[in-house]
N, C-alpha and C positions, 0 to 999 in steps of 0.2 A: 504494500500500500504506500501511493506517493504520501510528501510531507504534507502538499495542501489536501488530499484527501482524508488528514488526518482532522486538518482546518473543519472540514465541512463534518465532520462527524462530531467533533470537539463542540462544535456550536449548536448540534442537533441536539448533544446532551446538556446541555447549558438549556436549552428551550424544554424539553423535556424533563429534566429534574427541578429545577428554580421552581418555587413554593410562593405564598404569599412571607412567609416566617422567615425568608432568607431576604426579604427586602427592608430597608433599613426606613423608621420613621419620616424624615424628612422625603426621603423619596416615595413614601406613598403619600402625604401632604401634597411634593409637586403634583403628582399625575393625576390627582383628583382636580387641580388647579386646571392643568392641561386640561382635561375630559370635559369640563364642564364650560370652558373655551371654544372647545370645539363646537361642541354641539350651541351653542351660541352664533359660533359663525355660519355652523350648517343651517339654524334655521332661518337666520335673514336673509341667509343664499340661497333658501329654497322659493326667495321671491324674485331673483335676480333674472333676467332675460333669456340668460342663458340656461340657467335651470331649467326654466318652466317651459322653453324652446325644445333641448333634450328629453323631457317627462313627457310630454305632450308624444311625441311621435315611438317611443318609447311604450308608452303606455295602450296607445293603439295597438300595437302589436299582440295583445293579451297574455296572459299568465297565471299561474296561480297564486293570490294573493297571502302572502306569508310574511313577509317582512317590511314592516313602518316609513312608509314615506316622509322623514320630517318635514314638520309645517303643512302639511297636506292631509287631505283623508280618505287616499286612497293606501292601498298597499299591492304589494308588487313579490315578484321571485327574491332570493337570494340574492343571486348576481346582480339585479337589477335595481335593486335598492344600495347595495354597494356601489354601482356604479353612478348612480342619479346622487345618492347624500354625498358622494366624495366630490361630484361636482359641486352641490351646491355650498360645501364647507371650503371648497377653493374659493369658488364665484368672485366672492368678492374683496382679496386678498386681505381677510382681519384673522385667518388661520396662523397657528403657531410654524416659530419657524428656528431653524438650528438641528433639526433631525436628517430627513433625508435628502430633502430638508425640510417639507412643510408634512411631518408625519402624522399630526392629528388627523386631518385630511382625508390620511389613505389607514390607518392605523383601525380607526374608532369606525369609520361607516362598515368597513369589513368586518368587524367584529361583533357590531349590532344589528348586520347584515345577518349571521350565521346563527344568531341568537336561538330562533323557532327551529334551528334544525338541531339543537344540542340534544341530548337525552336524556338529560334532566337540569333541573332549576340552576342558573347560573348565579353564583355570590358573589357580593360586590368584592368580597377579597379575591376570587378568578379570576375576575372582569379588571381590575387594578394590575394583576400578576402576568396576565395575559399583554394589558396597554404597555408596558415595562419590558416587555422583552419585545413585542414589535416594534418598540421604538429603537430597542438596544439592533436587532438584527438590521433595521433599516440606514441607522447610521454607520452602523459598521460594513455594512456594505459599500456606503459612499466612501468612507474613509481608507479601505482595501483599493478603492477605485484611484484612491491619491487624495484623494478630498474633495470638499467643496470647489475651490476657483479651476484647481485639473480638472475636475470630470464635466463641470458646465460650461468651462473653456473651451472644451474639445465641442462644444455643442449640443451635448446629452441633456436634460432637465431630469433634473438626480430626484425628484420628487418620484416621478414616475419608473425610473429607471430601476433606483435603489426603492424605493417604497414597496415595490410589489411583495419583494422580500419579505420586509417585514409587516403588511397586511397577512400572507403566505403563510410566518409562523405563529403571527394571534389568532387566525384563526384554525390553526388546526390546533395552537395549547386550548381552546376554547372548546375544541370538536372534541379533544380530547385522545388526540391520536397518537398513533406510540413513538418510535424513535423512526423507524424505517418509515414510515408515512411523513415524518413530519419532514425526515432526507426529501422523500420525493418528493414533497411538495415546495419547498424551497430550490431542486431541481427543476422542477414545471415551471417554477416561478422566472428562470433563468430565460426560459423560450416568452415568454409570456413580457417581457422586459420590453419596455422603449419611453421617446418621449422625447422630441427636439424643441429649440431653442427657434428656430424659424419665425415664430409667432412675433419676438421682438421686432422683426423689421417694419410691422404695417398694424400694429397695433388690432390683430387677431386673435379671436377669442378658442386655439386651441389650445393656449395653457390651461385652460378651467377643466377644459375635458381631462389631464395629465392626472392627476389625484384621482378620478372615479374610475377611470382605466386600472391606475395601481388597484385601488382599493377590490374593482371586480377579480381582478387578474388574479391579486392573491386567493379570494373567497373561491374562484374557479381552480385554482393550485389545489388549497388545502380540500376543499369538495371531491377533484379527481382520485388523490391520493390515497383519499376514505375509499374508495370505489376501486382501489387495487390500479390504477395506474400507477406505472413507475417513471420515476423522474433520471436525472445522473445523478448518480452518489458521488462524483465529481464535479459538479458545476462550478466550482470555483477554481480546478485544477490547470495550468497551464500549459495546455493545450491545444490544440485548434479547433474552435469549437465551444472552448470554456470561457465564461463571462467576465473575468476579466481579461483574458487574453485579446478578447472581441473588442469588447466598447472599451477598457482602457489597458494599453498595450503599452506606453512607453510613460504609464503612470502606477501602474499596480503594485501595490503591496498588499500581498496575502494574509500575512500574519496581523495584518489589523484588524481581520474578522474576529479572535481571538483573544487579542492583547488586554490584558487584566479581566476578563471575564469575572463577572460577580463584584468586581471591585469597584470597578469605575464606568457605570450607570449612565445609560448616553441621555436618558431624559434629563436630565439635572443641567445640560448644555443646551436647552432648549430653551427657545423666548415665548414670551405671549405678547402678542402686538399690539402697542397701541392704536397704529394709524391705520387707514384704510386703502396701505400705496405697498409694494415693495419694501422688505427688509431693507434692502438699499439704500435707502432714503431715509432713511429712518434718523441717522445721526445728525443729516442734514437739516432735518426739520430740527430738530434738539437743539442744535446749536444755533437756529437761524432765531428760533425763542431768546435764547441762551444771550442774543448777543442785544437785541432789540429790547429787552429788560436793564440789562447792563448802560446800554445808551440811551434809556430811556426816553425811543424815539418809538415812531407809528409808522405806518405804511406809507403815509403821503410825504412824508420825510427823507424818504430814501430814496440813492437815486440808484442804485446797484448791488448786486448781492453775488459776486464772484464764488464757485465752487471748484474748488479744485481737485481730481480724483485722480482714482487709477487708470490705465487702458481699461481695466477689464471692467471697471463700475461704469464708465463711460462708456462700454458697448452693451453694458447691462442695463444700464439708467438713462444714457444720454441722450435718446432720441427724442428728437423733437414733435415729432405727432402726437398730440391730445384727443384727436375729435372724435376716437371712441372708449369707455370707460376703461377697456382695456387696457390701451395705450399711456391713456392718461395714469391709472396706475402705476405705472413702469418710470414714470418721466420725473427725476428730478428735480427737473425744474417746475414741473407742476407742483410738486410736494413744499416746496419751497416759497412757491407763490402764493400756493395755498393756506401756508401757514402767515405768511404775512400779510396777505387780505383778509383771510377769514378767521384767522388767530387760533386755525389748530386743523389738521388733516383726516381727521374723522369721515365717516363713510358719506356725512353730509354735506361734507366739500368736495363730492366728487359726481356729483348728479349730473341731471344734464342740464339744468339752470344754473348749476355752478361752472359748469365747464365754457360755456359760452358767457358769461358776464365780461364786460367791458374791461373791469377793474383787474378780473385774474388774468386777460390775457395780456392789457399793457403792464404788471407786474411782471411774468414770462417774461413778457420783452425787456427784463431789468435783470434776469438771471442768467450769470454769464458762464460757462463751462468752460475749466483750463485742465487738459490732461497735462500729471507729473509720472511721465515713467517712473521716477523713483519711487510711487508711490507702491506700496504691497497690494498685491490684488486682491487681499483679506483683509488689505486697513479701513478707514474711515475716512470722509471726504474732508476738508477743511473749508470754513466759509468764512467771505470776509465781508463784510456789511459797510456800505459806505453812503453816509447820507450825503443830503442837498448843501449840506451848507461845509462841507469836506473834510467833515469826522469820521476817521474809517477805524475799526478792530475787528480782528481776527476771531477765532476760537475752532477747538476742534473737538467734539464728543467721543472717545475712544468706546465707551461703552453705551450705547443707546439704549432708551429708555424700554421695558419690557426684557433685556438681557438679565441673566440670572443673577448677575451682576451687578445690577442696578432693576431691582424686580416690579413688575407696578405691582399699587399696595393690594391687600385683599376690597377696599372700599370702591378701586378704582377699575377692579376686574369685575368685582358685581354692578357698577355701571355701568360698562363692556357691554358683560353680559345683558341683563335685562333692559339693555337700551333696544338690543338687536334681537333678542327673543320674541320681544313684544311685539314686532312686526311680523311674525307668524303664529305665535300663540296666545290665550288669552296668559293678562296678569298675574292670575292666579294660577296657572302651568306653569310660567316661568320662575314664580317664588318656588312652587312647592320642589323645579328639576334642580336649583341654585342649592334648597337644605338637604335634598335628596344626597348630591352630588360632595355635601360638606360632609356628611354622613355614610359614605359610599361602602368603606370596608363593613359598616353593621346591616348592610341589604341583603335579603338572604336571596332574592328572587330578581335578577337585571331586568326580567318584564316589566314588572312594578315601573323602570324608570323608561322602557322604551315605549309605555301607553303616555308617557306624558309627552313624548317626542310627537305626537299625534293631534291634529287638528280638526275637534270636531267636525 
């Protein structure tokens, strides 16, 4: 047996042994945080265009009704719900991020996807141990890939790519399947793998689809597996053919699938977002607050706001098309303008009265982009703010606001939440899935929290 077939057996038993009793307090604190994140952004995403574009034609097609459409009141197949709630928990870029990167996503629709097919009552201490290692399996995949800027450098959208993965192994800890299923379903997951970067040039909406593809792909992995297909007990092995050797060849490292197992926790490097734009941006808006407090100037004051990044944030960020929400997501400079006209970048500075107002787009016209090679293409942008009357300062957020590192407070996640719940469920859903959610390891029964997912 090669060394990296050791890799993929090593990690099968890590998914397969790991308990709720081997997770450490804080980390089941975060992943209830994460979880109830998610499903926050999935339900205002299940009101998003593109949602309800996908559900609509999707749903035509018929099925048998099993698994919860959030924010809707219909239900749908497995696969189908997996794939529909992992769109709608992308849709509108307020998903967590630093996993696979956007793992709540593709992690949690797949896993409440497969719920009605378990065989018996799923605990919220399962449902926590299960979110915990599909996260752990998804980021260690990216990270085997080379990391975040190598593997979405080369093109790949590591959401989808690396996610499948780890949708793959929650749901089969969930399904409950043994070591050799759980191989071959993280093997199927290997064929099942994609998800480009294309979308950035025209402000196209197949990133959203990238998350509910993972999310299906794995529910379809871990489903076959139960059913006696078999996957490669080498999918990771380097050779032709094996997933890293494919999608990243002159970036792989194997042994990161691995490396401190049980130790070092990949959900605990994961963010919850504030704004309703790209990770990317994220520092930029912080600092663009950060600096406009400090000079205790306004919008009408200023007469430019210089950001200067890396190449790769600048082919990630820098484009200049707004005029679909897509796009305007991804842009930088929208995020930036948006914070200094409308004094924060929340999901309701990105509508489409927001995107066309007068004020954000001659603000645009005030935000300037300077790539610095020397910048790291994991660093942070830097902004410098310069008003009308020729007071200019700098500043640069190394850690942006929602990093685990600078965490938003519990006060400021349940107004996340229940700002964005309440647009697809009543008040009173959204209180009872927030205590639910605070209470998650004492749930004996995950139904109990995926009827509240449901809209009369």
């Amino acid at each position: 047996m090669s060394e990296i077939l050791d890799v993929q057996s090593t990690l099968v038993a890590f998914v397969n042994d790991t308990c709720f009793d081997d997770l450490p307090a804080e980390l089941v604190a975060r992943a209830k945080r994460h979880i109830i994140d998610t499903l926050g952004a999935g339900l205002v995403g299940a009101t998003s265009e593109v949602a309800r574009d996908v559900t609509q034609f999707i749903l035509s097609e018929g099925c048998l009704p099993l698994a919860t459409l959030w924010g809707r009141a219909e239900k749908t197949s497995a696969r189908n719900a997996a794939l529909l709630n992992g769109i709608a928990s992308h849709a509108l870029e307020l998903d967590d991020t630093g996993g696979c990167d956007h793992s709540g996503a593709v992690v949690i629709p797949a896993m409440l996807a497969v719920l009605p097919l378990c065989d018996k009552p799923v605990s919220g201490e399962e449902f926590i141990t299960a979110v915990v290692l599909g996260y752990d399996v998804a980021r260690r995949v990216l990270e085997a890939c080379g990391g975040y800027s190598a593997h979405n450098g080369a093109g790949w959208h590591s959401t989808s790519t690396c996610g499948v993965f780890g949708a793959a192994a929650a749901s089969a800890k969930l399904l409950g399947l043994n070591a050799a299923q759980i191989s071959s379903a993280l093997g199927i997951a290997g064929s099942l793998s994609g998800g480009l970067w294309a979308f950035i040039h025209d402000g196209s909406q197949s990133k959203k689809l990238h998350a509910g593809r993972a999310a299906e792909g794995g529910v379809l992995a871990a489903l076959s597996a139960q059913a006696g297909i078999t996957g490669p007990a080498g999918v990771f092995e380097d050779h032709w053919g094996g997933f890293l050797k494919t999608v990243a060849p002159a970036s792989a490292q194997q042994q990161a699938l691995v490396a401190e197992l049980g130790q070092v926790w990949k959900l605990m490097r994961c963010s919850i977002k504030p704004y309703a734009s790209c990770r990317g941006t994220h520092a930029a808006i912080d600092a663009t607050g950060i600096l406009l407090d400090k000079m205790a100037t306004v919008a009408e004051d200023v007469e430019q706001i210089q950001v200067t990044l890396s190449p790769f944030l600048q082919e990630m960020c820098g484009d200049e098309k707004i005029s679909t929400l897509a796009a305007a997501q991804m842009s930088i400079k929208y995020a930036v303008a948006a914070r200094l006209v409308y004094g924060h970048a929340g999901l309701d500075a990105y509508g489409d009265e927001q995107r066309s107002d007068p004020r954000l787009l001659a603000a645009i016209d005030r935000v300037s982009l300077q790539v610095d090679p020397t910048f790291s293409a994991d660093g942070e942008p830097e902004v410098t703010l310069i008003t009308k009357n020729g007071r200019r300062l700098t500043h640069k957020v190394d850690i942006a606001l929602g990093a685990p590192a600078n965490p938003v407070s519990d006060q400021q996640l349940r107004d996340k939440f229940m700002s964005l719940a309440t647009r697809a469920v009543s008040v009173a859903q959204a209180e009872t899935l927030w205590f639910e959610a605070l209470r998650l390891e004492a749930v004996d029964d995950l139904r109990n929290i995926e009827k509240l997912l449901h809209r009369a």
